[in-house]
N, C-alpha and C positions, 0 to 999 in steps of 0.2 A: 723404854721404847713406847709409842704410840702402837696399842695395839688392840682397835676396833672390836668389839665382837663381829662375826657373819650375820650381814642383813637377812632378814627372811624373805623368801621370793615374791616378787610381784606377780600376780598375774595378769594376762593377758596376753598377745599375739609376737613373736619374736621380731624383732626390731632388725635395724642394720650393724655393720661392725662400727665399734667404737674404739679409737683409741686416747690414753689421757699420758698426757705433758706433762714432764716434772710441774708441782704447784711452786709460786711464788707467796711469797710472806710481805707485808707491809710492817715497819719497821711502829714497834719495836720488837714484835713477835718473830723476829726472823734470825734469833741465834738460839742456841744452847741450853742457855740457865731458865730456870722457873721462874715466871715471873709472877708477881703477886701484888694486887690491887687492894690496899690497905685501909682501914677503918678511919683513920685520919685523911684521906683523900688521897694518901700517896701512894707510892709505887715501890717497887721492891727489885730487884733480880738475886737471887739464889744464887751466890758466887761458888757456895759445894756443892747444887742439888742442880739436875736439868736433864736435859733429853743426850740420848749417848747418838743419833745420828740427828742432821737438819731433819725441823718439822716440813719442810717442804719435800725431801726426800720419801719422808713417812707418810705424809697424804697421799703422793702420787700411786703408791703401791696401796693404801689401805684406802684409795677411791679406787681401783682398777679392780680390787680383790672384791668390793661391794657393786660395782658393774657386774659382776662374773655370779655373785652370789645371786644377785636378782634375778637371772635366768631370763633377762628381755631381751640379749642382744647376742647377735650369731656367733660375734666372735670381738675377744677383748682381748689390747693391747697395752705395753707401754712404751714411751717413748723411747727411741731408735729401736725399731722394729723394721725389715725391710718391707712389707708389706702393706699393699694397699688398705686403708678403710678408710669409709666412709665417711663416716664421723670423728672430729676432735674434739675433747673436751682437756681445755686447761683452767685451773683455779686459781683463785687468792686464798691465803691465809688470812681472814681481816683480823681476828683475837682468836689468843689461846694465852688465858691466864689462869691464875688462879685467886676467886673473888673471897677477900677476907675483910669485905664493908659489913658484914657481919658476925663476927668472930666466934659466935653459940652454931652460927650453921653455913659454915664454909664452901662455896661450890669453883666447878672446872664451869670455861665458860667459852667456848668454840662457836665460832663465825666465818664461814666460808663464801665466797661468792664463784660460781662456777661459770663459763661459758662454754657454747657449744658451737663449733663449727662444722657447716656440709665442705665437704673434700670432693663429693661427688662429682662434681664441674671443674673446669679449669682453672677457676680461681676459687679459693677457700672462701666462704660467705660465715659472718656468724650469722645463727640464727635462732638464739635463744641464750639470756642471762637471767640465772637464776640463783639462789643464797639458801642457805641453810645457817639453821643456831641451835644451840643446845646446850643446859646445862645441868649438869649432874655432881650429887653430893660430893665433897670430901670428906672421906673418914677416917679417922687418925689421925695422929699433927706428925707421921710420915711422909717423908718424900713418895714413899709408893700411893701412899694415900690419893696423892695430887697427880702423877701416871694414871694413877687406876681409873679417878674420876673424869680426866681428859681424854682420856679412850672411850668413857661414856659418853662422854660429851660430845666428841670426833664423830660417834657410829650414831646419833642422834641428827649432825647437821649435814652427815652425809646421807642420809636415810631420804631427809626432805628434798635436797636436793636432786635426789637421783628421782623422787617422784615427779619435781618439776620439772625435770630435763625430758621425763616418758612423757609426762601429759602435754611438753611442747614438741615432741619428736616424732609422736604419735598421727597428727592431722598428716605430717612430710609424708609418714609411711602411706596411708589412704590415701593420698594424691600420687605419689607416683605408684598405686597399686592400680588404680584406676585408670590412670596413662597407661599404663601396659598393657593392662585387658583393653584399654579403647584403641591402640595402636596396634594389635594383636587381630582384632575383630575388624580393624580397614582393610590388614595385609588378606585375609581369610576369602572377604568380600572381591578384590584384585583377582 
């Protein structure tokens, strides 16, 4: 299983509700077996060794679970929830291999692109695309070896990601904070 460590919190001001969409995968990262990027320039898939549920199943909960751990936003979902929010956030899977163009120092090697859409209005707007990468050692010439280090590698590109989704989510919040207090302060004056 893809299974991130807990990001450590961000700080600053709490944000709106977010919710995130199963992620989709670009092929060829989008089945089962390990794949592995080989010192010869080739490629590999791992017909005994790979992931026991879809990697897109597995981001979608271990991006939701790093939404939640960073403690920026009211309230975090996944998809089919009955509930309104604000925010959507759905991903790509762009790479999740494992790079052995080096064969003395093996690594996991995870590439995300996320977008975020407001819901707040009538019609859903994106308004913010942003990517995260990461890679972390393999150690071992076990299969867990290659799990463990893509889990590092997973909670690295989701990390960046989630900074750039606040630093682009962040101005929204300020502008409609200030709308309020300035629509607040008309009615007062009436």
């Amino acid at each position: 299983m893809l299974d991130p460590a807990p990001i450590a919190k961000i700080e600053g001001p709490q944000l709106f509700s977010v919710i995130v969409r199963r992620f989709s995968s670009v092929p060829p990262y989008n089945g089962l077996p390990f794949l592995y990027k080989l010192a010869n320039g080739g490629w590999r898939a791992d017909s005994d060794n790979g992931w026991l549920a879809d990697p897109a199943d597995m981001f979608c909960d271990a991006y939701a679970s790093a939404l939640e751990d960073s403690k920026r936003f009211s309230m975090v979902g996944v998809e089919n929830v009955t509930v309104q929010f604000d925010f959507v956030v759905e991903g790509v899977i762009e790479s999740l291999y494992a790079d052995y163009t080096n064969e003395e120092k093996p690594f996991a090697r995870v590439e995300i692109r996320v977008y975020l859409l407001d819901r707040r209005e009538s019609k859903p707007r994106l308004v913010a695309s942003v990517s995260g990468a990461g890679n972390a050692p393999i150690l071992g010439d076990a299969a867990v070896g290659v799990a463990v280090a893509s889990s590092e590698a997973a909670r690295i590109a989701i990390t960046q990601s989630i900074e750039l989704l606040i630093d682009r989510i962040t101005p929204i919040v300020e502008s409609t904070t200030a709308q309020v207090k300035s629509e607040s302060s008309v009615r007062r004056k009436v």
